[in-house]
N, C-alpha and C positions, 0 to 999 in steps of 0.2 A: 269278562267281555273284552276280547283284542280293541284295541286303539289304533290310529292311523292318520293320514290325511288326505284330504281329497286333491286329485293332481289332475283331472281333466272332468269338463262338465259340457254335457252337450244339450241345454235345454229345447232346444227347437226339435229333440227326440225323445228328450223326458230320460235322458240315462247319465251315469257318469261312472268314474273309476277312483279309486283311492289304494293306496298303498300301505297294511298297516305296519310296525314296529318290526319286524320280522322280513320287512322287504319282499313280500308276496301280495300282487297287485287283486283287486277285486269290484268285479262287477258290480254295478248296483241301480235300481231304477227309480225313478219316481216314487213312485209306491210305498219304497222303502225308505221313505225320510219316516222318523216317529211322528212328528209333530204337520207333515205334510207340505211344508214349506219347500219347495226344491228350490226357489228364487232366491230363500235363505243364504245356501249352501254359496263358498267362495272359495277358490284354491289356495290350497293349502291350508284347509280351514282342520283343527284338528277336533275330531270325530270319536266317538268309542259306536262298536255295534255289534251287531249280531250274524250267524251267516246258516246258508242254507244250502244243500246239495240239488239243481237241478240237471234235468238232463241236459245241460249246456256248461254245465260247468258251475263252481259254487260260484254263490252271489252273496253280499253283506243287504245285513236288513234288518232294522229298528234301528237305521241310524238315530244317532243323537249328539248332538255337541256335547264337547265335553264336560261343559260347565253346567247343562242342565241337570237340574235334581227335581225327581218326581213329585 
């Protein structure tokens, strides 16, 4: 599961961006918080996730802090 951080959040559209380890930036929306919290979410907050191929381009999805354990 790639790691990263999150570097831009735009709640009044439900989307944000994060960058993971590797320096490849990544979509990501609402939806895609695990826990469903997007208010959570803070910049620079470090994330591990998941990601998915749409026709817009990939997007990260089941985020999760890092520190959470199932």
């Amino acid at each position: 599961m790639p790691h990263g951080n999150i570097t831009r959040l735009v709640p009044e559209h439900g989307f944000g961006f994060l960058v993971d380890d590797a320096g490849l930036d990544w979509f990501f929306v609402r939806e895609g918080i695990h826990a469903g919290d997007f208010a959570a979410l803070w910049l620079d907050e470090r994330v591990m996730f998941s990601y998915e191929w749409t026709p817009k381009g990939p997007r990260a999805t089941n985020i999760r802090f890092e520190h959470e354990v199932d």
